[in-house]
C-alpha positions in Angstrom: -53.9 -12.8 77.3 -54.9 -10.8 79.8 -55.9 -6.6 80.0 -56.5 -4.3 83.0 -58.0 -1.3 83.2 -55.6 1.6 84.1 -54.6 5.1 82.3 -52.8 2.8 79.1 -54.3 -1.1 78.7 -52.2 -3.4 80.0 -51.3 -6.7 78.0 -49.6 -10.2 80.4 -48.3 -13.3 78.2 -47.4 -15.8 79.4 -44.4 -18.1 77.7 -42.2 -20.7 79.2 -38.6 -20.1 80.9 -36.7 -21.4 77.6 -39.3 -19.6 75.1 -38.4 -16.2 77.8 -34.3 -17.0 77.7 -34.9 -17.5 73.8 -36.5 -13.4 74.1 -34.1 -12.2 75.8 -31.5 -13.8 73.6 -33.6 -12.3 70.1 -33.9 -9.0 71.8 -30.6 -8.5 72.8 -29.0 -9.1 69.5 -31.5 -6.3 68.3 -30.3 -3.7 71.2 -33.7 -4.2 73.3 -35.5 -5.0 76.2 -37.7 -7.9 75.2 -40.6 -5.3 75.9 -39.5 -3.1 73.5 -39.2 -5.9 70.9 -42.8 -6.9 71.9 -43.8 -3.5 71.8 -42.3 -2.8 68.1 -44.2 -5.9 66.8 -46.8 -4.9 68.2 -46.7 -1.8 66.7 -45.8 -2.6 63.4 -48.8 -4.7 63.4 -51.4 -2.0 63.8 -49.0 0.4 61.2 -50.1 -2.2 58.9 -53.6 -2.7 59.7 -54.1 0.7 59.3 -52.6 1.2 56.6 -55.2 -1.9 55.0 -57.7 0.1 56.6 -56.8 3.3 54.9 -56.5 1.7 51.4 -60.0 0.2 52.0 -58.6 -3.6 52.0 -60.0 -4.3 55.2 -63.2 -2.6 56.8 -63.2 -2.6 60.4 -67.0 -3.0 60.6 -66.2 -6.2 59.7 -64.6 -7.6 62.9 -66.9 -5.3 65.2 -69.2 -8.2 66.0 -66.3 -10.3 66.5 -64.8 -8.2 68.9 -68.0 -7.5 71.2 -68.1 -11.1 72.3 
């Protein structure tokens, strides 16, 4: 994966042209661009991590070191 630095992060994947159609495909049966469908897993991801966070099941001190390398 790869970030950039601008006013929001920026976040490339890269997947091959049947793994792309296949996106496409899932996301239009869901009424989305395949951004959008990235986006709300993506979302719905940190929703949940936070919510772990908030009930004290995970501590994110924990991964701190892990995510300064």
């Amino acid at each position: 994966m790869k970030t950039s630095t601008n006013k929001d992060k920026k976040l490339e994947i890269r997947i091959s042209e049947e793994d792309l159609k296949l996106l496409k495909i899932a996301s239009y049966c869901i009424g989305q661009k395949p951004s959008q469908m990235v986006r709300m897993f993506i979302d719905s991801t940190i929703n949940g991590l936070k919510i772990k966070i908030k009930r004290g099941e995970i501590k994110i001190e924990d991964f701190e070191a892990i995510l300064n390398d």
